[in-house]
N, C-alpha and C positions, 0 to 999 in steps of 0.2 A: 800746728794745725795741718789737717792733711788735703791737698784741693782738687775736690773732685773734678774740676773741669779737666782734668788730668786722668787718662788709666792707671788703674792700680798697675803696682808691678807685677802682677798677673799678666796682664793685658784686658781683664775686665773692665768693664767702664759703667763708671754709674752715675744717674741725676737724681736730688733732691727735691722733690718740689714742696712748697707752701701755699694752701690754697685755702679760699675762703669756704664755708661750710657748702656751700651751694659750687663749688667744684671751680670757680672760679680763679687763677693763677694768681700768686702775688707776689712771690719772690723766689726765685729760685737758691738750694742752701750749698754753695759750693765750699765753703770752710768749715770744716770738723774735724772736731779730735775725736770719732768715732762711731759710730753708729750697729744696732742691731736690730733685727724684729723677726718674730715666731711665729708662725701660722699652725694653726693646730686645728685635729678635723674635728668637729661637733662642738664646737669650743669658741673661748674667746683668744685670740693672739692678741700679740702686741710688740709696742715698738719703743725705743729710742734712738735720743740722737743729739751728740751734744756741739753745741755750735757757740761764735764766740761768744763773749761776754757781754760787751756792748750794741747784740743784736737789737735793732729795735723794740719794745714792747710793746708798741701799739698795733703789733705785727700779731700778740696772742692772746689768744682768745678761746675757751671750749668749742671745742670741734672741729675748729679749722683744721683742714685735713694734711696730712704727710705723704705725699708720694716717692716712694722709692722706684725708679728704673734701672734697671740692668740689663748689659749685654757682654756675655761669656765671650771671649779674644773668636773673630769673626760672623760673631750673628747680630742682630740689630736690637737697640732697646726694646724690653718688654718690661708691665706693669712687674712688678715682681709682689708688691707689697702697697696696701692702703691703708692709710687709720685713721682714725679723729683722734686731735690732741686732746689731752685732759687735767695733763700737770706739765707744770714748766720749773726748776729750780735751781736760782742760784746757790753755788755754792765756793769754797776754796780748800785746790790740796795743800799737801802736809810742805810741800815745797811752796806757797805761796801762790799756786798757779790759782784764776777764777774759771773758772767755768758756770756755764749754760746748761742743762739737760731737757730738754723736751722730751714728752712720753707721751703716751695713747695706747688705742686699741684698736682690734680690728671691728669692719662693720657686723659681725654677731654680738657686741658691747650694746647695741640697738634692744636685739632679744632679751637680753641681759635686764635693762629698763624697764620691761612691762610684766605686769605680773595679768593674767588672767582672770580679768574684774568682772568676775560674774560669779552669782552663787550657786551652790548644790543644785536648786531647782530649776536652773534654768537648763534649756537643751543645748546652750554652747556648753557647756562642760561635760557631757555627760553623751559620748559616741562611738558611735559603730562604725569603723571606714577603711581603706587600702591606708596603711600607717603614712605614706607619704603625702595622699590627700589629706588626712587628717593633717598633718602640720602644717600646710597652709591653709586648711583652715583656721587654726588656731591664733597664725601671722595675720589673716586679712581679719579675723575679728578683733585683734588688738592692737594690730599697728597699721592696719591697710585699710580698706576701703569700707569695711563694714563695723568699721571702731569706732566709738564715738567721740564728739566734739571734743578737739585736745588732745585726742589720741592717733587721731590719724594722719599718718605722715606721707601719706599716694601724694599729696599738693606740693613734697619738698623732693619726690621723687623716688618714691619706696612702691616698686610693683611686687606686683607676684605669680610666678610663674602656672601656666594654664595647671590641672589635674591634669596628674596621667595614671594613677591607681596600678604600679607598677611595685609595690610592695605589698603582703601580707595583710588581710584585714584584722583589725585588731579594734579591743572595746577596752575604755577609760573613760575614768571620769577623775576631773583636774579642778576643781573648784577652786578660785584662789592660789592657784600655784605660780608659782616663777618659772612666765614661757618659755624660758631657754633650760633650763630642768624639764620642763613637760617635754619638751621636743627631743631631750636625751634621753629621756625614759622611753619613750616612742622607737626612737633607735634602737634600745637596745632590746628593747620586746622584739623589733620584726628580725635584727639577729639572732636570737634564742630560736627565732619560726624559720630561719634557712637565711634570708636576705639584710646584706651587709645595707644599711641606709644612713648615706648623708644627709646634711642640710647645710645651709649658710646663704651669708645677705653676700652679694657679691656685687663688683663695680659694673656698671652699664652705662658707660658713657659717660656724664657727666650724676647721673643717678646710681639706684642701686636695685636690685633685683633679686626677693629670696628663692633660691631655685632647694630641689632634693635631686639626688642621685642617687641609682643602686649598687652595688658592688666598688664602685670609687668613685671619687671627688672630681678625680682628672681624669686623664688617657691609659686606656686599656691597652699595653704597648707589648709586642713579641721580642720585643728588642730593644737595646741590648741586653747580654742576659748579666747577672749579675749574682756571684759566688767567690768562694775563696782564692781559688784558683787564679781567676781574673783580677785580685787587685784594688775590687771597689766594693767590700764586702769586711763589716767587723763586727767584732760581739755579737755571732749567730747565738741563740738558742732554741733548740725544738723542743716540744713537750709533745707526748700522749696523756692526756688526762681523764682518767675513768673516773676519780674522787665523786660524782654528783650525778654518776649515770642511772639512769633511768631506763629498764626492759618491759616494763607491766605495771601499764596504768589503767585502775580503776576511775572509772567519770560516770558522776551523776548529776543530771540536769533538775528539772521541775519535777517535784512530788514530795510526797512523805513516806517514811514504813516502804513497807513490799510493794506502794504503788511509786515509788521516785523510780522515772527513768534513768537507766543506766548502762553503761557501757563498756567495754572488756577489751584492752588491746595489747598485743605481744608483739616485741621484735624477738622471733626466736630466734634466730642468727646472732642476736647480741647475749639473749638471756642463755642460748648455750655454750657461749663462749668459754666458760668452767664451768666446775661442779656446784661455784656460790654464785652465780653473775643473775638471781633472779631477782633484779632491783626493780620495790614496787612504789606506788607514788598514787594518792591521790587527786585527781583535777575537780574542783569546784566549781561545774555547770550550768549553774541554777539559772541562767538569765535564758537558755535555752527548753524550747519544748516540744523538739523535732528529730525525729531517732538519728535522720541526716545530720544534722547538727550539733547532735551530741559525739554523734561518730567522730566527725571533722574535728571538735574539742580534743576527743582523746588521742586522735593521731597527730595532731597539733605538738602536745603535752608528751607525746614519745617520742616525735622527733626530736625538743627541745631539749629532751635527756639524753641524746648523742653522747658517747666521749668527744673531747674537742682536743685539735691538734691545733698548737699556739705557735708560731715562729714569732721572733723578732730579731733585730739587725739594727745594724748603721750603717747606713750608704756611704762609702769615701767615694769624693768625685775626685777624676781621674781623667787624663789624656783621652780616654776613647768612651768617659760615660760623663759626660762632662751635664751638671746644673745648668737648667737654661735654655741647653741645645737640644743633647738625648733623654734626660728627663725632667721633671715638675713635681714640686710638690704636689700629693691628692694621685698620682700616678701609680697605676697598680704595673709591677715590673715581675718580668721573671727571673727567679733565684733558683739555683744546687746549691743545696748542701745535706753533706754524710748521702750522696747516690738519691737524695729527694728534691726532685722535680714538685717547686710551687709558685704559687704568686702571693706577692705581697704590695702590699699600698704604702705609698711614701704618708703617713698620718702625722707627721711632725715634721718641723722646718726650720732649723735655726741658723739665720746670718747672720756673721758679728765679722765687723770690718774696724779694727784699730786706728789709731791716730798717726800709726806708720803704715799705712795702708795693706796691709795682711790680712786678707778676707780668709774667714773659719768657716767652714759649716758641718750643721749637728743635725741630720738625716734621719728619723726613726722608721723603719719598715715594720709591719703588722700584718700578719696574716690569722684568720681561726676558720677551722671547720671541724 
């Protein structure tokens, strides 16, 4: 068993905590044969962690929470990772040894829970908003303040952060859907419209707080830069992707026959990029009856048909770019590679620390435009 009240041989140092669902301390886990957990953006993460055998069990319980803290060889502990337990299992290796595992998730495992209990006719399913208002709207009617009896969890300490209509307006209707699907969907409409948008339930204290983010999760950082050359840079790939472009869209709003309004939009820059590149598309505007507004649909619906440029990577932490200190998870970083200046968002997170104390970690970087 490996004990954390001890630095790894890294010089990393990490604490365990066990706490009761309400945030409350109960035992701190300093004996493991190993521990990991994944944080993923728009998503549910998660955790384990196996401790000894004859841990007490009246110790577990659904939900009681796991805190992970970490501090990289001279910075100070930080939250690095939260979850609610959800399974715990005995079991025995092939050599006879017994083990413990505890598991869980991160607090979007919450989202996960509620499905959106309202029908087609009602007006919570059915809106017009900046997509980032929109999804807390969608939290405070289901799990916040405006849920009903049973469903609302503001009393156990679930706020939600003020509007800021800082992303894309955008119109859906979700009748019955699974809130954490709705809110991914949401997402990925206001990236198709230009803006990168997060969400997630995050700690606040002893509570928790659903906030949105635009363009990333974490820290918009200039520095350090991170590419081949430097050492903390693996499995780049770029893409140009024209496959699904879009130069010339037709939009039609309210009407029938020769009286339905309609609308005509061209990026000629793109449509004459060759001799074939006049890719046409039509947008379904009907909810519209406003020549403005039909307008806005189709230049909407031609931006959305951009070619898009994909990076991805694996961050290696490193001497001078080191997890923890120079960057975080949710962290948008700057990267070269092949002579192209971009940025990318740390969107994945994986720490796995062995029972001989060898901390891994599995970085995914994400860039599109």
């Amino acid at each position: 068993m490996l004990n954390l009240s001890q630095p790894l041989e890294s010089g990393t140092q990490y604490e365990v905590w066990l706490l009761r669902d309400d945030g409350t301390k109960l035992t701190r886990l300093d004996q493991t044969g190993g521990f990991e957990f994944v944080k993923v953006a728009n998503d549910v993460g998660r955790f384990s962690i196996t401790v000894p055998p004859d841990f007490p069990s009246y110790y577990l319980a659904p939900d009681r929470r796991v805190e992970f803290m970490r501090a990289p060889t001279g910075s100070r502990l930080q939250q690095a990772f939260v979850g609610f337990l959800r399974s715990w299992k005995w079991g025995m290796t092939a050599s006879g040894v017994e083990t413990l595992t505890l598991s869980g998730v991160c607090p979007n495992d919450l989202l996960r829970r509620r499905i959106v209990a309202y029908t087609a006719v009602d007006a919570s399913v059915d809106l017009t908003d900046y997509a980032d208002d929109m999804m807390k709207v969608i939290v405070i009617d289901n799990l916040g303040a405006d849920a009903a009896a049973g469903r609302n969890l503001t009393t156990a300490g679930l706020s939600v952060e003020a509007e800021l209509g800082l992303a894309p307006s955008v119109s859906l209707m979700f009748p019955w859907r699974p809130v954490l699907r709705t809110l991914q969907q949401i997402a990925e409409i206001s990236a198709t419209n230009g803006t990168d948008l997060y969400f997630g339930i995050y700690p606040n204290g002893n509570n928790f707080i659903f906030k949105t983010q635009i363009n990333q999760p974490g820290q918009d950082r200039s520095f350090p830069v991170f590419g081949l050359g430097y050492g903390n840079l693996e499995e780049p790939e770029l893409e140009y992707d024209h496959s699904r472009e879009v130069t010339y869209v037709y939009c039609g709003a309210q009407g029938l026959g020769a009286s339905r309004l309609t609308n005509e939009q061209e990026d000629t820059g793109r449509s004459g990029a060759s001799l074939w590149n006049r890719c046409e598309a039509f947008e379904d505007a009907r909810q519209h009856g406003a020549t403005t507004d039909i307008q806005a649909a189709a230049e909407s619906a031609l931006e959305a048909g951009k070619p898009r440029r994909t990076f991805t990577a694996r961050v290696r932490d490193s001497a001078n770019t080191r997890y923890g200190r120079d960057w975080h998870w949710g962290d948008r970083l700057p990267v070269v590679y092949r002579d192209v200046n971009l940025d990318a968002v740390v969107t994945r997170l994986l720490v796995r620390v062995d029972g001989s104390g060898q901390e891994r970690l599995d970085a995914g970087l994400r860039a599109v435009d």
